[in-house]
mmCIF file of the N, C-alpha and C atoms, coordinates in Angstrom:
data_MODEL
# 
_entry.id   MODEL 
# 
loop_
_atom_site.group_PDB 
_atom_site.id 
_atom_site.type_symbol 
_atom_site.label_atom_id 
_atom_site.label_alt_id 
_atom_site.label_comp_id 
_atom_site.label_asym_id 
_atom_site.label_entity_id 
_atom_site.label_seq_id 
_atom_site.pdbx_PDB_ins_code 
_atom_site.Cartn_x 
_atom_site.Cartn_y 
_atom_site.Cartn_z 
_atom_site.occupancy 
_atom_site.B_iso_or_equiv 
_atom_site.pdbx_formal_charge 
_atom_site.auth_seq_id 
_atom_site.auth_comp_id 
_atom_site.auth_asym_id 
_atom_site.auth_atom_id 
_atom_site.pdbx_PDB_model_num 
ATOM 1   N N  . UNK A 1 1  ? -29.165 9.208  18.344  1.00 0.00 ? 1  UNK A N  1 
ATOM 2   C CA . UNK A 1 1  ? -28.094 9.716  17.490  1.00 0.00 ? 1  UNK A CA 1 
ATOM 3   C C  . UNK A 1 1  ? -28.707 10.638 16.434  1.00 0.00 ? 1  UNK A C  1 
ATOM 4   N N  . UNK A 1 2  ? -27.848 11.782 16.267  1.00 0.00 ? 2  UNK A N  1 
ATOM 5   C CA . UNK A 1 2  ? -28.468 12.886 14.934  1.00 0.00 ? 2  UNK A CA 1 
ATOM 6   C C  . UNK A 1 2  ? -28.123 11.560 13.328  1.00 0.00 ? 2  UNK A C  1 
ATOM 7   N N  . UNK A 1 3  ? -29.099 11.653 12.917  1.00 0.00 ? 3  UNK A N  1 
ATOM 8   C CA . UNK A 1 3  ? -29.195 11.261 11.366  1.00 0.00 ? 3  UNK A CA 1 
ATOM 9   C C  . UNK A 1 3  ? -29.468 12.364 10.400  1.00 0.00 ? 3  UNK A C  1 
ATOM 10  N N  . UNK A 1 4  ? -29.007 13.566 10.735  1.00 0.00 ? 4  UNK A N  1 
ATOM 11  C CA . UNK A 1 4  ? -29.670 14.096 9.487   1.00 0.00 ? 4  UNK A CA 1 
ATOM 12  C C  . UNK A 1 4  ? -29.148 14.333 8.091   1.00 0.00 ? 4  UNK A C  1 
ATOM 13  N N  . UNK A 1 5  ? -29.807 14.550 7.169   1.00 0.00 ? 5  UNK A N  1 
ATOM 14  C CA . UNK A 1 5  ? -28.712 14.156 5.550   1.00 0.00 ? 5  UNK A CA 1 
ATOM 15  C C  . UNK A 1 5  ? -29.468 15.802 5.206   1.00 0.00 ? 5  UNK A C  1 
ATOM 16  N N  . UNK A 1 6  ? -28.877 16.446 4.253   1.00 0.00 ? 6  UNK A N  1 
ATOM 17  C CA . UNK A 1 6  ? -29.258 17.224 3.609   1.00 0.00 ? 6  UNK A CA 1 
ATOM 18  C C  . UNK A 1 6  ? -29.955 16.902 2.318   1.00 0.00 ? 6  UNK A C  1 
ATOM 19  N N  . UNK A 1 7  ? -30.623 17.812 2.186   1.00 0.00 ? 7  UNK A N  1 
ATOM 20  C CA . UNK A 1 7  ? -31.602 17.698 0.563   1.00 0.00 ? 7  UNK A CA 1 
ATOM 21  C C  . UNK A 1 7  ? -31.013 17.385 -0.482  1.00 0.00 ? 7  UNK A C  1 
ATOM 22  N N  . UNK A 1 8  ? -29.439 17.764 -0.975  1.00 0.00 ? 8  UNK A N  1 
ATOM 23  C CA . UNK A 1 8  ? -28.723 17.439 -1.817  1.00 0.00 ? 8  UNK A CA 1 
ATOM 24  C C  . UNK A 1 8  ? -28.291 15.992 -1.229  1.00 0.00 ? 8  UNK A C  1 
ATOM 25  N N  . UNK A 1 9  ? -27.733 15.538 0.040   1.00 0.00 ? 9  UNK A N  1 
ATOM 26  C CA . UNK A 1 9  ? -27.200 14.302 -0.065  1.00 0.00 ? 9  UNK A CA 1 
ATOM 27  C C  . UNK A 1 9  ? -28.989 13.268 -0.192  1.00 0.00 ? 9  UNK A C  1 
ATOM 28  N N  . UNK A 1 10 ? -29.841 13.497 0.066   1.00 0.00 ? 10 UNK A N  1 
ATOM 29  C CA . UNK A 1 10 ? -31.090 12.974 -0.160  1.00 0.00 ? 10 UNK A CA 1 
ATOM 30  C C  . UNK A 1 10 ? -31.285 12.672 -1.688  1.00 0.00 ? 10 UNK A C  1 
ATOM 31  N N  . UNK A 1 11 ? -31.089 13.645 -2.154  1.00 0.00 ? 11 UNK A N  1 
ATOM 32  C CA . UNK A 1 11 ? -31.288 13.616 -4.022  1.00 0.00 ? 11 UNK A CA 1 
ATOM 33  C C  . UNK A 1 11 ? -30.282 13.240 -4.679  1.00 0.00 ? 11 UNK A C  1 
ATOM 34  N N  . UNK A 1 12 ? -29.148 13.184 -4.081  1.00 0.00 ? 12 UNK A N  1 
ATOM 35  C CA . UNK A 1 12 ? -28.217 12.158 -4.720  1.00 0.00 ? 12 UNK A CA 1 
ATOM 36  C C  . UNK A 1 12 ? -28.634 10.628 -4.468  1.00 0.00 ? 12 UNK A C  1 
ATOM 37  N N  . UNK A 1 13 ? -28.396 10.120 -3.607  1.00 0.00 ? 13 UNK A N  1 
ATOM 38  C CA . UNK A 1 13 ? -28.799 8.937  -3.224  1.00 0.00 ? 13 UNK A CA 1 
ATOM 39  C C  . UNK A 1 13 ? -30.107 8.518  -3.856  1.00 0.00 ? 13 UNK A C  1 
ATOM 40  N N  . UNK A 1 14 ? -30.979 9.644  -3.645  1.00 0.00 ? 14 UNK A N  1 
ATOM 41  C CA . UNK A 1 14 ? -32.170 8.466  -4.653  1.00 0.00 ? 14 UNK A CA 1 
ATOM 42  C C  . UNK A 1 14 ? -31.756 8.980  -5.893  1.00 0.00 ? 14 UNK A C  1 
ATOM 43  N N  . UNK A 1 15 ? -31.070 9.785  -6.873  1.00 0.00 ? 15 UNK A N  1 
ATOM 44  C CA . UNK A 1 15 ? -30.510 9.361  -8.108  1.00 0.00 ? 15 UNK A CA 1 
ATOM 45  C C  . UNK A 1 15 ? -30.385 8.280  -8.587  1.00 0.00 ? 15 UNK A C  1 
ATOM 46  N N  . UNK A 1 16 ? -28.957 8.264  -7.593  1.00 0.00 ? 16 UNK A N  1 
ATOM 47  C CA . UNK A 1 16 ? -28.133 7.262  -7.950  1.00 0.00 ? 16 UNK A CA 1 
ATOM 48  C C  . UNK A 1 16 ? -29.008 5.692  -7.397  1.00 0.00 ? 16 UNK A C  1 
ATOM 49  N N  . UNK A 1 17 ? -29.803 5.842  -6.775  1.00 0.00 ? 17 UNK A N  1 
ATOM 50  C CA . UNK A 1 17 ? -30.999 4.556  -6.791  1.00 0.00 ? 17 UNK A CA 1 
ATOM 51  C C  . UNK A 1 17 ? -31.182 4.310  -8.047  1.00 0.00 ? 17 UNK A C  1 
ATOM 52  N N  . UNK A 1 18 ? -32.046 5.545  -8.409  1.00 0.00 ? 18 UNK A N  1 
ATOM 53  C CA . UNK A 1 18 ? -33.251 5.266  -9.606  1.00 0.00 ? 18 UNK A CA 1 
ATOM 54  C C  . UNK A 1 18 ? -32.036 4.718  -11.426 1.00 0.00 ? 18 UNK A C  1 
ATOM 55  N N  . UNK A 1 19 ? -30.647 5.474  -11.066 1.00 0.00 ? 19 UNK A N  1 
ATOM 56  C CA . UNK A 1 19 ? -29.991 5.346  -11.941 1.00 0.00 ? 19 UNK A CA 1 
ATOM 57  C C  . UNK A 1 19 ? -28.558 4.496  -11.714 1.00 0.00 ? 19 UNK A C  1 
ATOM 58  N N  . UNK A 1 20 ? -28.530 2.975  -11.692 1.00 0.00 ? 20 UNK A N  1 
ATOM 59  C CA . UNK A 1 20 ? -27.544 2.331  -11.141 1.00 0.00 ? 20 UNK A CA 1 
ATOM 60  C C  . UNK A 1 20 ? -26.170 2.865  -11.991 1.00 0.00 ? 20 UNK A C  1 
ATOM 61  N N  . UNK A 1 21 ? -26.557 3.048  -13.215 1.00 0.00 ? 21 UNK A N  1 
ATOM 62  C CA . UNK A 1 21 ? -25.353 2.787  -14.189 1.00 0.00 ? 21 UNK A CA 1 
ATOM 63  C C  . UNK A 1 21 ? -24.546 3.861  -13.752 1.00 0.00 ? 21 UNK A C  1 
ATOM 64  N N  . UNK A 1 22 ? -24.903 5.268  -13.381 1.00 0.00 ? 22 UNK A N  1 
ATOM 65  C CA . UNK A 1 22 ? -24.281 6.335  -13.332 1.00 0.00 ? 22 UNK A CA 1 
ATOM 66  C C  . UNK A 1 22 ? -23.137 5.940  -11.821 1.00 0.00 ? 22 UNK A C  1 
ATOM 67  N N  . UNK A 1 23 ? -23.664 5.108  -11.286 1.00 0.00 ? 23 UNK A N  1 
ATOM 68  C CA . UNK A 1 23 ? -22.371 4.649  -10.215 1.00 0.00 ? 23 UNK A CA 1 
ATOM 69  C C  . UNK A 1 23 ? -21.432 3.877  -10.750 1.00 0.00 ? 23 UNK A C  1 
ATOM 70  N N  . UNK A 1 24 ? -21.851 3.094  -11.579 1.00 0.00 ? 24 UNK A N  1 
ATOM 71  C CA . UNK A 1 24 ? -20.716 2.455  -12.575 1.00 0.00 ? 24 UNK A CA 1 
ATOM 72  C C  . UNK A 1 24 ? -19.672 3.704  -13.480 1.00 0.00 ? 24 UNK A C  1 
ATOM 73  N N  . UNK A 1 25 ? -20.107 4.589  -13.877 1.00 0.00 ? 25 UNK A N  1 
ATOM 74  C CA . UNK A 1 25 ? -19.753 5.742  -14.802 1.00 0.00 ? 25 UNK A CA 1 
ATOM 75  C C  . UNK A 1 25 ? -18.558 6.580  -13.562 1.00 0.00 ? 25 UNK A C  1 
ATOM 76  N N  . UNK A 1 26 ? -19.216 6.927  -12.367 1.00 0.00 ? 26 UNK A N  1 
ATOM 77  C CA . UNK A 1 26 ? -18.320 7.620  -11.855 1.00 0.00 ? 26 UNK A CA 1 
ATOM 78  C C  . UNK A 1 26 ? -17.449 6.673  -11.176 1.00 0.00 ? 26 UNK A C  1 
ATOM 79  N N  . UNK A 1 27 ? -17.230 5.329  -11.171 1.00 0.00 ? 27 UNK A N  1 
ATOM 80  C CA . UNK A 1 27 ? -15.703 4.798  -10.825 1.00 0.00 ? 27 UNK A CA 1 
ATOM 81  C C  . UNK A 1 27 ? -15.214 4.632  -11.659 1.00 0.00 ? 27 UNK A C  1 
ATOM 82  N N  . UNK A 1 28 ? -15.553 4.801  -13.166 1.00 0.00 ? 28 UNK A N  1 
ATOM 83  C CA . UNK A 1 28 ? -14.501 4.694  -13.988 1.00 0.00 ? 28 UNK A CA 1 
ATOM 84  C C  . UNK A 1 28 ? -13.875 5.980  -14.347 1.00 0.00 ? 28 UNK A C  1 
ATOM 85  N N  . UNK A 1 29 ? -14.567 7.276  -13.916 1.00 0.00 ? 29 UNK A N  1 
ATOM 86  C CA . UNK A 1 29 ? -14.255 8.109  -13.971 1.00 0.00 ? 29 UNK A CA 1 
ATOM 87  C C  . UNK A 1 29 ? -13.265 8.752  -13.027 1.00 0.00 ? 29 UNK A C  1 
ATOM 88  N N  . UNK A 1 30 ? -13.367 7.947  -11.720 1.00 0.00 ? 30 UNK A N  1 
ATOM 89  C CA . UNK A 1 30 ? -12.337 8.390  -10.951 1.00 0.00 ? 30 UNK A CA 1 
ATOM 90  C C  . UNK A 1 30 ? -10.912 7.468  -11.062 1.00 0.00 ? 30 UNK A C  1 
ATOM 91  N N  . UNK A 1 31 ? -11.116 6.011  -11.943 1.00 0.00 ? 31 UNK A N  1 
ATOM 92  C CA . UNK A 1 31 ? -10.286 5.699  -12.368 1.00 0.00 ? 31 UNK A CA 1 
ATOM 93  C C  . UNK A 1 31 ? -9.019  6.132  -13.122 1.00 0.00 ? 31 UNK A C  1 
ATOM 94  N N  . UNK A 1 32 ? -9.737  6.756  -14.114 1.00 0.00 ? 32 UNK A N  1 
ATOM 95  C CA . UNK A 1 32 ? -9.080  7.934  -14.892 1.00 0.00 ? 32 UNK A CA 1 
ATOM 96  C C  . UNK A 1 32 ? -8.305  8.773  -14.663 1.00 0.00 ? 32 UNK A C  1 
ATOM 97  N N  . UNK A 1 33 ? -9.318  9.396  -13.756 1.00 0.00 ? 33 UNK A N  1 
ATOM 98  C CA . UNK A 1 33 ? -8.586  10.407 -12.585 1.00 0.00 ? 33 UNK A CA 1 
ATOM 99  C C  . UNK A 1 33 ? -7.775  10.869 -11.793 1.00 0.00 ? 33 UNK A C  1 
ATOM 100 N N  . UNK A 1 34 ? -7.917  9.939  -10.897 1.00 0.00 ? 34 UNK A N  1 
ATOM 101 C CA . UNK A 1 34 ? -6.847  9.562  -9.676  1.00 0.00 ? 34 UNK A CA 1 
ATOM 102 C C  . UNK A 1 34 ? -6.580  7.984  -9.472  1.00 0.00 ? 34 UNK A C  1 
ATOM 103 N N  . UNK A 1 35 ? -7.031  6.904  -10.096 1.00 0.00 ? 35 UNK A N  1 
ATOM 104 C CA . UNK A 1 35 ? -5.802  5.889  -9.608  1.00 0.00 ? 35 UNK A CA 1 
ATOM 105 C C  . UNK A 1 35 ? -5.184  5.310  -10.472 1.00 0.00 ? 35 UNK A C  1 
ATOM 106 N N  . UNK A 1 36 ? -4.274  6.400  -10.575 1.00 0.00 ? 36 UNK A N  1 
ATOM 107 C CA . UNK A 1 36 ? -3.408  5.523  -11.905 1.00 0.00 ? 36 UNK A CA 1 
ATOM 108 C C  . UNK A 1 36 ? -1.894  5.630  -11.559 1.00 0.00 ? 36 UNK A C  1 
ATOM 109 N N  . UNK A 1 37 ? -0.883  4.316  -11.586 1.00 0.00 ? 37 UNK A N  1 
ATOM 110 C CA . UNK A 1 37 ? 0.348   4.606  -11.370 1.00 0.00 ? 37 UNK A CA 1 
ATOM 111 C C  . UNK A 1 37 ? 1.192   5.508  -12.023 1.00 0.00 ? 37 UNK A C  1 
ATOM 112 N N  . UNK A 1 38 ? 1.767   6.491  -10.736 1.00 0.00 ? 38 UNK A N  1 
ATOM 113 C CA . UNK A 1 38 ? 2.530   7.599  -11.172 1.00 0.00 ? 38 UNK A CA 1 
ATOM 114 C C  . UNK A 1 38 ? 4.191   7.029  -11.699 1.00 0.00 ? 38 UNK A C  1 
ATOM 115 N N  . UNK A 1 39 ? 5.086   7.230  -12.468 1.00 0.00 ? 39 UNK A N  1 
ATOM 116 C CA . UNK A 1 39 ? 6.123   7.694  -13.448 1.00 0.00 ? 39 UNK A CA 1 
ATOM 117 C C  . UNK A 1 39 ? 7.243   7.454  -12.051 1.00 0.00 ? 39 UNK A C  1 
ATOM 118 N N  . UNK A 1 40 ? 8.280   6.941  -11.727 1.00 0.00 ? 40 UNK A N  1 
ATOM 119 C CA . UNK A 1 40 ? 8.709   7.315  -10.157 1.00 0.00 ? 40 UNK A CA 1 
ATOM 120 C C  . UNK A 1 40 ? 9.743   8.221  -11.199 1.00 0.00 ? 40 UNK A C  1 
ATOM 121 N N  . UNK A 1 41 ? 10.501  8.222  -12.485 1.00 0.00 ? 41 UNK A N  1 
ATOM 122 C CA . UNK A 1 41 ? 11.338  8.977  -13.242 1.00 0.00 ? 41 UNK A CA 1 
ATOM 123 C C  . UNK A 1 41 ? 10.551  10.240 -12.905 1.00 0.00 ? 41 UNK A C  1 
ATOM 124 N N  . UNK A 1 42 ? 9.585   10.049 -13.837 1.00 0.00 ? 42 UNK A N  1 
ATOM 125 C CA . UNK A 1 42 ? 8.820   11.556 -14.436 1.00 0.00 ? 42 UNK A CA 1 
ATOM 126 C C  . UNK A 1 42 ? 8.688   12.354 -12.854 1.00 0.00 ? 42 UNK A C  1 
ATOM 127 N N  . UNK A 1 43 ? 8.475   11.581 -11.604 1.00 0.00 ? 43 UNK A N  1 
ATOM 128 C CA . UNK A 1 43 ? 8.414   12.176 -10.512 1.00 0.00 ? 43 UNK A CA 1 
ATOM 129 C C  . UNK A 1 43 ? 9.796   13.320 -10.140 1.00 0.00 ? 43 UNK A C  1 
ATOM 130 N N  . UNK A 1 44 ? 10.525  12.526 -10.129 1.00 0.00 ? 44 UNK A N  1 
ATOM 131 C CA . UNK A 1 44 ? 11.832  12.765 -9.849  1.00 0.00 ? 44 UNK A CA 1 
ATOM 132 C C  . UNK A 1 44 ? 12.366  14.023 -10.869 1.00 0.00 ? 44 UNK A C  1 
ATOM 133 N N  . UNK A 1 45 ? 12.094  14.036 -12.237 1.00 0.00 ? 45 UNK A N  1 
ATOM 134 C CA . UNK A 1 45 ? 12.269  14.894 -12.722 1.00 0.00 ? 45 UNK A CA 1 
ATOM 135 C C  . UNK A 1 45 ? 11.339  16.114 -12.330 1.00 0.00 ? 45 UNK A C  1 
ATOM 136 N N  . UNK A 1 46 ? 9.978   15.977 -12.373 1.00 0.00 ? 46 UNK A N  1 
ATOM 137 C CA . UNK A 1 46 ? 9.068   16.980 -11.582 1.00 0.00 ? 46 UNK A CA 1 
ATOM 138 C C  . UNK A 1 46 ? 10.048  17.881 -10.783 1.00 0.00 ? 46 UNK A C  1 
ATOM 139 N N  . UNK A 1 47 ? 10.575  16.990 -9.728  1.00 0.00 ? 47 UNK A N  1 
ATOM 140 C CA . UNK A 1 47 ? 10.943  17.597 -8.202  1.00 0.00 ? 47 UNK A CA 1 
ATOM 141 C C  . UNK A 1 47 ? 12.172  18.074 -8.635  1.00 0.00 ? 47 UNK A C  1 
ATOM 142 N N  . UNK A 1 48 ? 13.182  17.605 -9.383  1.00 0.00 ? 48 UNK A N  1 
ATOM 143 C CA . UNK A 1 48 ? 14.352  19.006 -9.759  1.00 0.00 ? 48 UNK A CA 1 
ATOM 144 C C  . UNK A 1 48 ? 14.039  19.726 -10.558 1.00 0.00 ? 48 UNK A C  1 
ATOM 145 N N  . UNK A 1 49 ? 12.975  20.209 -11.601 1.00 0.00 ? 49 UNK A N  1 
ATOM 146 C CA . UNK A 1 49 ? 12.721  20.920 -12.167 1.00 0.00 ? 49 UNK A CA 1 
ATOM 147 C C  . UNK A 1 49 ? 12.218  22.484 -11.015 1.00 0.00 ? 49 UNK A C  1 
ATOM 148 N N  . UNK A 1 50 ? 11.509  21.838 -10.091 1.00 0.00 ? 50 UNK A N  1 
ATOM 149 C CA . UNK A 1 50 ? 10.917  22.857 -8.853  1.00 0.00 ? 50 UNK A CA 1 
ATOM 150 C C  . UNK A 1 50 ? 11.619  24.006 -8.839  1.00 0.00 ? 50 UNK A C  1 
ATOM 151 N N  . UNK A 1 51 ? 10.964  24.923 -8.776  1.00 0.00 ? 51 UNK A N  1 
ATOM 152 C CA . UNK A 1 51 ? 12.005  26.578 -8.069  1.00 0.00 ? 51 UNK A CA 1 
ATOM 153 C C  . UNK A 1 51 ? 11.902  26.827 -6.661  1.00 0.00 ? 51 UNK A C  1 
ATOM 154 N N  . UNK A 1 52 ? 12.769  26.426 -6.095  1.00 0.00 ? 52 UNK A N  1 
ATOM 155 C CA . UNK A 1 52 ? 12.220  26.963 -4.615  1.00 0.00 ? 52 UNK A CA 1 
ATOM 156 C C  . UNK A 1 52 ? 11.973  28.182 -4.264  1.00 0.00 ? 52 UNK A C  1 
ATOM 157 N N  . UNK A 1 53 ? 10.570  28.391 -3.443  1.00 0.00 ? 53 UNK A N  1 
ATOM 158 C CA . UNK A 1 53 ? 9.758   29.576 -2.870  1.00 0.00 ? 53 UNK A CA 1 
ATOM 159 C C  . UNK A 1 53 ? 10.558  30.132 -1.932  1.00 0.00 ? 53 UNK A C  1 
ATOM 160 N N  . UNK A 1 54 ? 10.624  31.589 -2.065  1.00 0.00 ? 54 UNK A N  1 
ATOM 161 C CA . UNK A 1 54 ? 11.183  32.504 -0.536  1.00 0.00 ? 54 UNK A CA 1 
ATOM 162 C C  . UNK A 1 54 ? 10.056  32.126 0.242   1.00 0.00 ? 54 UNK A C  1 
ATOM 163 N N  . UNK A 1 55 ? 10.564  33.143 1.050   1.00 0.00 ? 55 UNK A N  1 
ATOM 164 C CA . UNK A 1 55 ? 10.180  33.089 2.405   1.00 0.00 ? 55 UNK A CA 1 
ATOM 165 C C  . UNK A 1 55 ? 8.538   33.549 2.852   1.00 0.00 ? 55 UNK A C  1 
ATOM 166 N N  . UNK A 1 56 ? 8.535   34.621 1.825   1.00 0.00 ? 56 UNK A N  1 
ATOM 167 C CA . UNK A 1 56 ? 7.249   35.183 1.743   1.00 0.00 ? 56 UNK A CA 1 
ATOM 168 C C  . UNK A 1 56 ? 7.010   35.709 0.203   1.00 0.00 ? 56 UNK A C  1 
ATOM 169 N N  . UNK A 1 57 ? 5.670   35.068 -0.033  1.00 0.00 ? 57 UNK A N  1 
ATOM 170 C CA . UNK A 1 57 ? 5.233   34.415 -1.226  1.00 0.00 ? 57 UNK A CA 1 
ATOM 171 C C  . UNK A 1 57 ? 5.044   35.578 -2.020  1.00 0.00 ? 57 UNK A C  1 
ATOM 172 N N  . UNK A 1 58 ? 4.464   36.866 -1.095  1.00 0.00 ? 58 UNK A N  1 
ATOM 173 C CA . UNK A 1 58 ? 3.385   37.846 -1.930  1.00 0.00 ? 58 UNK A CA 1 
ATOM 174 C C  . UNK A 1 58 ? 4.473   38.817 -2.402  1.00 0.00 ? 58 UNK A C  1 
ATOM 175 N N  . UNK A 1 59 ? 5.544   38.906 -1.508  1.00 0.00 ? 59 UNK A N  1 
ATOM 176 C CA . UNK A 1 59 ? 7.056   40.220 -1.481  1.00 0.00 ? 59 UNK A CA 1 
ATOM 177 C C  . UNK A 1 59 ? 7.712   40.043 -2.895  1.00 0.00 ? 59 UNK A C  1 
ATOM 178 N N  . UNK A 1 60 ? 8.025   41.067 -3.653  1.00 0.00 ? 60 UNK A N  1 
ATOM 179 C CA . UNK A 1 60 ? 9.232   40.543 -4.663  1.00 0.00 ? 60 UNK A CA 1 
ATOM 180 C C  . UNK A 1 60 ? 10.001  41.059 -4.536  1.00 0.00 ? 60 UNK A C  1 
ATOM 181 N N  . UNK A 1 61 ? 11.097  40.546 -5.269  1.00 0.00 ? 61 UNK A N  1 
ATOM 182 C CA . UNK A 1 61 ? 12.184  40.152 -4.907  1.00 0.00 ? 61 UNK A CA 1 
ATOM 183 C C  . UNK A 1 61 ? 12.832  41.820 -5.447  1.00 0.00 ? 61 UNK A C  1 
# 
């Protein structure tokens, strides 16, 4: 089977060896980020606020 990793995925990994905490740092960072419960209101308002797009994006009107 091919194993091969690139130089960057190589030097990440032993980083994040030599430096445990920084794996702790980036799940809280993606915590932040992306998993956080969305608004189902604030959604809903989002989606009627929308303008709907013609047909072709680049043409004006």
């Amino acid at each position: 089977m091919y194993n091969y990793q690139s130089d960057i995925t190589r030097f990440l990994d032993d980083y994040l060896e030599k430096h445990p905490q920084e794996a702790a740092q980036r799940m809280e960072n993606r915590a932040k980020l992306w998993d956080v419960e969305l608004n189902p209101i604030e959604q809903e308002d989002f989606a009627a606020a929308g303008v709907a797009r013609g047909a072709y994006a680049y043409q004006s009107e």
